[in-house]
Each structure stands twice: as structure tokens, then as C-alpha cells.
C-alpha positions as CSV (number, residue, x, y, z in Angstrom):
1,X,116.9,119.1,103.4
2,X,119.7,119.7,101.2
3,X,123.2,119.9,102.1
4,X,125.3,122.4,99.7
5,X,128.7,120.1,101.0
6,X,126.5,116.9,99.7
7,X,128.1,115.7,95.9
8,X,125.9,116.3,93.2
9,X,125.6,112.1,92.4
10,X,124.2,111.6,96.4
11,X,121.5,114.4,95.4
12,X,120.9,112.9,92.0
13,X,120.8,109.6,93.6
14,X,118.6,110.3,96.1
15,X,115.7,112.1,93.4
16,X,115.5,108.9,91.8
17,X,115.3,107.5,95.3
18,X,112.3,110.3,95.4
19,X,111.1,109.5,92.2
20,X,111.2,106.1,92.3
21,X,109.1,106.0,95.5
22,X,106.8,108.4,94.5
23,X,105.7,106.3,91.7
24,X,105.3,102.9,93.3
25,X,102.8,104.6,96.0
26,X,101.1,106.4,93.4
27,X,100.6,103.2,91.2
28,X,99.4,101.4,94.6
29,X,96.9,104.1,95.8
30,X,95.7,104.7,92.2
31,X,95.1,101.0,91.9
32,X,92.9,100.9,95.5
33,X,91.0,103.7,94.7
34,X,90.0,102.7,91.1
35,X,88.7,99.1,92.8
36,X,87.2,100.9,95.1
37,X,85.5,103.4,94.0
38,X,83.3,104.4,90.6
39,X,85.1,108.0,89.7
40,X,84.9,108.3,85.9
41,X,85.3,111.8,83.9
42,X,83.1,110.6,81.0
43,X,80.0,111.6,78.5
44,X,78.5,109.6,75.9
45,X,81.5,109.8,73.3
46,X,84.8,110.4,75.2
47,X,86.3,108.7,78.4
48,X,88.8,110.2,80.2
49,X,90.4,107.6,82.1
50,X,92.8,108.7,85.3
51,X,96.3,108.3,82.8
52,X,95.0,110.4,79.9
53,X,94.6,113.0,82.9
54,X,97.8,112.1,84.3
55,X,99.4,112.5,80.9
56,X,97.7,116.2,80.6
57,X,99.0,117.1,83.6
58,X,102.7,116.0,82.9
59,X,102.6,118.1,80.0
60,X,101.3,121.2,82.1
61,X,103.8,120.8,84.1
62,X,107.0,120.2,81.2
63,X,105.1,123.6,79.6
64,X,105.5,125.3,83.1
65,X,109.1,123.7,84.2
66,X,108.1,122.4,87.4
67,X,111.0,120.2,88.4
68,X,109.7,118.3,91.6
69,X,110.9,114.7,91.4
70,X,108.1,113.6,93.8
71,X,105.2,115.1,91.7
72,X,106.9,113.8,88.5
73,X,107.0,109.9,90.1
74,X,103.3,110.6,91.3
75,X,102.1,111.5,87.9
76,X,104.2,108.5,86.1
77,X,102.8,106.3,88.8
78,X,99.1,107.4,88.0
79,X,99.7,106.9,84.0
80,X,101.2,103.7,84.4
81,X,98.5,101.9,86.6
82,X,95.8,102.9,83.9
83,X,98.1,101.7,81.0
84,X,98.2,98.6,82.7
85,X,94.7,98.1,82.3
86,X,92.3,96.2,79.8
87,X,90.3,99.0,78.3
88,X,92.3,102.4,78.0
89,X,90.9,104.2,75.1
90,X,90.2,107.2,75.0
91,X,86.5,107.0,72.7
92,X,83.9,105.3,74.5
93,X,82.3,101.9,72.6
């Protein structure tokens, strides 16, 4: 909860706080559930992996100017587990 007496840096400091945690538990539950389970969003010429998605979604959300720190950490931490990754293209071999 926000207090309107609380300085402006403490709030900014504590999105990044937000943010920051949002996308180090994204980028560890993304990396579980990819090991542990065969998701894919795929047909015989295009592969979707999970940060294209994340990446589609981010720029739903610029488009629409939804602001929430939290979502924006989730979605960076989603995009940057699958970057991290060997095989990341998006056309299938």
C-alpha cells in the first residue's frame, strides 16, 4: 500500500524492488516448468518458444499502457530464461 507522505525515490525504489523480484521468480519458475514439462506452441514450420510469447505480450501491453512493475519483471523474467537457451529460433529445422 502506498503512502501519499512516502517520497517519490522510496516508491521508485521500491518498483525496482518489485520489478527486480518479479523477474528472478519468473526466470526460476519458467526454468522448472520448461524441465519439467513438454508445453510447446509449435507446427511443422514455426516454433513459438515461451520468450517469443513473452515478447508479444510486452508489446500488448506497451500498446495498451499497462504500467504494473510486477507484470513487467514477470514478462522480462520469462523472455530472458528462453534467451538463455541453446535453440531459440523462431523457424523450426
Amino acid at each position: 500500500m502506498r503512502n501519499l507522505n512516502t517520497p517519490v525515490h522510496v516508491l521508485l525504489t521500491m518498483e525496482f524492488a518489485y520489478y527486480s523480484l518479479a523477474i528472478v521468480a519468473a526466470f526460476a519458475f519458467t526454468r522448472w516448468v520448461t524441465e519439467n514439462f513438454k508445453f510447446h506452441v509449435r507446427n511443422k514450420s514455426i516454433w513459438l518458444h515461451h520468450w517469443i510469447i513473452a515478447a508479444i505480450v510486452m508489446i500488448v501491453m506497451l500498446t495498451i499502457k499497462i504500467e504494473s512493475e510486477i507484470a513487467w519483471g514477470v514478462l522480462t523474467g520469462v523472455a530472458l530464461e528462453g534467451l538463455g537457451r541453446k535453440n531459440w529460433s523462431i523457424l523450426r529445422k
